[in-house]
N, C-alpha and C positions, 0 to 999 in steps of 0.2 A: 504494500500500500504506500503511496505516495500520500505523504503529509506538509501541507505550505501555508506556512504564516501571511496571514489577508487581512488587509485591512478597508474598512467601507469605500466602495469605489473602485477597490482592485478587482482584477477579476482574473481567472483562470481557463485556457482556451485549451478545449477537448477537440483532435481532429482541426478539419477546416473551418466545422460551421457550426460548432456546440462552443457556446460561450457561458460561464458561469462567474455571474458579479456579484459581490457582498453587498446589499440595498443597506443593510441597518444590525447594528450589535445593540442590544440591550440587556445587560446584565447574563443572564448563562444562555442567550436565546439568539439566533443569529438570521437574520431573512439572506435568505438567496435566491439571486433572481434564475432563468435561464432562457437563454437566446437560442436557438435551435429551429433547424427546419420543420412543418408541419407536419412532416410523415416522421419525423424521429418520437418518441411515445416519453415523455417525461411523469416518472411517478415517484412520490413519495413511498421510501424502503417498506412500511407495514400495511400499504397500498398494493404495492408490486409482490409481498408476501402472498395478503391474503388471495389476490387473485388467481395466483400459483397454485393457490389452494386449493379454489373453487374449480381452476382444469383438470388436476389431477383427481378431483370426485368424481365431477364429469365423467373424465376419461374412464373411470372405474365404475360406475353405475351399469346397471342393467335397463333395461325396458318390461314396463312390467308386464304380467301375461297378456293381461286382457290386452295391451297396445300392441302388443307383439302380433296377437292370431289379428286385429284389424289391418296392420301393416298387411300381414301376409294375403289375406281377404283381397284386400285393393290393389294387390299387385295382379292378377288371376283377372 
């Protein structure tokens, strides 16, 4: 992990086109802005956790019977 001392205003450039500026420090709490193209997906880490989450259920659920034999029904 790369660790850089930043002060408001500064800011640190990811790549060509992701830019992250320090907006404001207040006491233990820090805003950070971020510049970035519209297709790049910016989330907050327990944001991007839970979502990870929600695939990985997803991915692992089943279909239950009854949707299952109707699936099968409407294919026919």
């Amino acid at each position: 992990m790369l660790v850089l001392a930043r002060r408001v205003n500064d800011s640190i450039v990811i790549g060509d086109n992701i830019e992250i500026v320090v907006v404001e420090i207040k006491g233990d709490q820090v805003k950070l802005g971020v510049k970035a193209p519209k297709e790049v997906k910016v989330f907050r880490g327990e944001i991007h956790a839970a979502i990870q989450k929600e695939n990985v259920a997803a991915a692992d659920s089943t279909l239950p019977p009854d949707l299952d034999r109707f699936l099968k029904k409407s294919k026919s």
